[in-house]
N, C-alpha and C positions, 0 to 999 in steps of 0.2 A: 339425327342428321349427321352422317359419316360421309366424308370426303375422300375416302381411302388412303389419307395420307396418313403416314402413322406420325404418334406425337412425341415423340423425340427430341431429349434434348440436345445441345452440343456435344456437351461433356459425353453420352452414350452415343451418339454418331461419331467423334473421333475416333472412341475406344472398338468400335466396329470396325472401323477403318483399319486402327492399327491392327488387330487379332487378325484380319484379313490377309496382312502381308507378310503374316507369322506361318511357319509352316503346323501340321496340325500337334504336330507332336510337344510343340510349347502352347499352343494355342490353352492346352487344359492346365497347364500348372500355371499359367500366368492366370488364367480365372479364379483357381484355386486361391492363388497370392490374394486378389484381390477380393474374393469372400472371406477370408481372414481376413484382411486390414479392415473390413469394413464392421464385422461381427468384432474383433480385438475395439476397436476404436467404442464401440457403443459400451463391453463389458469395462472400459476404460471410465467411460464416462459415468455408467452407475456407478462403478466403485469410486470413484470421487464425490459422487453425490452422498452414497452412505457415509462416505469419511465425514464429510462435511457434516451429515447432520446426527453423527453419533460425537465430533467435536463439539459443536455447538451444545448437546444436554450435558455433556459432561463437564463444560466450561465453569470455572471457579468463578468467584465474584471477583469484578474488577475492583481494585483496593479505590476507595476514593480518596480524592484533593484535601492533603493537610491542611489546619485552616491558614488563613495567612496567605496562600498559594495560590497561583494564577491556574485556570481550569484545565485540563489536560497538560500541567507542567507534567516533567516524569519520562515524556514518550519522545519527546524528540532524539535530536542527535546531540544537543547541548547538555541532556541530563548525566550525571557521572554517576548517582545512585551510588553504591555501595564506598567509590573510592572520592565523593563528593567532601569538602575539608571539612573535621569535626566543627561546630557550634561552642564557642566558648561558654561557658560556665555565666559571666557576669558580663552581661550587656554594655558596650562602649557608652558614654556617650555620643548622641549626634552630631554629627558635624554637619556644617551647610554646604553644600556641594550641588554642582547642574550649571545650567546655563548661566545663571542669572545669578549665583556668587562671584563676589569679585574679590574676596581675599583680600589679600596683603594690597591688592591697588584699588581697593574702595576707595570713595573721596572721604578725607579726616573728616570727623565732628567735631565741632568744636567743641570744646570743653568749658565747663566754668557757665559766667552771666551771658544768655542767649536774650535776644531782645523778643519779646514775645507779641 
């Protein structure tokens, strides 16, 4: 069932239009151009696609999460990795610290006979 209208899109009715008002002598190397962009952009796009998937088998193992460690620490922008400050040798004591220490203005205990 044909209407004779052709099916065209915009985009190829504009570019009509333009070549139209082109004299004939540019009219071929602006086709030309535009056979390359379109051939250049596809051989573009496979060879990203091979990049990608000869990156991917060749990919090393991700190192995994020391223990201790929150799950994907490492990758942010807060990790320092190499120039992170050494780990002292002999573990501090803990101190209490957060919201809910109150230090030097805790209220005193009293000391000595507490009535029970």
């Amino acid at each position: 069932m044909s209407t004779g209208v052709p099916l065209a899109s915009g985009k190829s009715e504009i570019f009509e239009i333009v070549l139209q008002f082109m004299p004939d002598w540019v009219q071929i190397p602006v086709l030309v151009l535009v056979i390359l962009l379109v051939v250049g952009s596809w051989v573009f796009k496979i060879k990203r696609k091979i990049d990608r998937r000869r990156a991917a088998r060749q990919a090393q193992a991700v190192p995994t999460a020391q223990p201790g460690h929150r799950h994907g620490q490492g990758r942010s922008a807060d990790h320092l990795g190499p120039y992170a400050p050494q780990q002292q040798a002999q573990p501090q004591p803990a101190q209490p610290s957060g919201a809910d220490f109150l230090g030097a203005y805790a209220p005193q205990q009293p000391q000595g006979n507490t009535p029970a």
